[in-house]
C-alpha positions as a printed Julia matrix, in Angstrom:
70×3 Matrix{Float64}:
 20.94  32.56  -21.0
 19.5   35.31  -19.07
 16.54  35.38  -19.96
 15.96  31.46  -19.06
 13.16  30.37  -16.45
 13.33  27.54  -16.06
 11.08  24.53  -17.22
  7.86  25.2   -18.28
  6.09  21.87  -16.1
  3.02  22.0   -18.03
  5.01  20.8   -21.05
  7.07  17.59  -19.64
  5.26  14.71  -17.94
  3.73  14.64  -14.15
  6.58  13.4   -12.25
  5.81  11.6    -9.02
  6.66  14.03   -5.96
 10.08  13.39   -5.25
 11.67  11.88   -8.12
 14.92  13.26   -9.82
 13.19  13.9   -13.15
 10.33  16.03  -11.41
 10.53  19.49  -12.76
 11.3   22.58  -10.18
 12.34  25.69   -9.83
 15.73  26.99  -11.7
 18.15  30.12  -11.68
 19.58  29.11  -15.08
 20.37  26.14  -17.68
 21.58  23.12  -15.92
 25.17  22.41  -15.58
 26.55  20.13  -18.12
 28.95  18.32  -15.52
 25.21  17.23  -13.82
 25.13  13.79  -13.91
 22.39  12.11  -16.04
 18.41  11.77  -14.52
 18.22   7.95  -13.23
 14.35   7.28  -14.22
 12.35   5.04  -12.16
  9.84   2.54  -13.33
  7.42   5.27  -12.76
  8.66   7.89  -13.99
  8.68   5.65  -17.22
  4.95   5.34  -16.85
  4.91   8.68  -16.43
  6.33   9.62  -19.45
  4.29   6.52  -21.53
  1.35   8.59  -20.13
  2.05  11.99  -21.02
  2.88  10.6   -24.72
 -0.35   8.49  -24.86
 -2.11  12.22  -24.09
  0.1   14.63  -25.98
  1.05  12.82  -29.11
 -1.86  12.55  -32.19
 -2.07  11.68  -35.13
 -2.17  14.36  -38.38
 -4.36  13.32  -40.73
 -5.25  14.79  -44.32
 -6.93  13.28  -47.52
 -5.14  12.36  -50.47
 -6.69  12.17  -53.74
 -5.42   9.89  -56.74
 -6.11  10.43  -59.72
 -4.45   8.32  -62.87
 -3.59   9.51  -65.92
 -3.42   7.82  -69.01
 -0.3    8.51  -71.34
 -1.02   7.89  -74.95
């Protein structure tokens, strides 16, 4: 896509420096011959951590009400 940025980093988890799965710079959409991201037992933390931030919970109130049918 042309008009494609890249990754926007504040949106995916804090990567340790280094790792495969860190986000950087990019002309264009990834290849899809790239071979898969091999994740590290950190970069699993990292993403436990960015879900135990990001993620909540949506909560509303439900009323009941019961109705008697005659």
């Amino acid at each position: 896509m042309k008009m494609y940025r890249g990754e926007y980093n504040l949106e995916h988890p804090k990567f340790p420096k280094g790792s495969p799965a860190e986000c950087g710079p990019a002309d264009g959409p990834v290849d899809i011959k790239e071979p898969d991201i091999a994740y590290s037992k950190e970069d699993d933390e990292a993403i436990d951590r960015f879900h135990r931030e990001k993620v909540s919970t949506s909560w509303h109130s439900v009323r009941l009400c019961s109705v008697t049918v005659c």
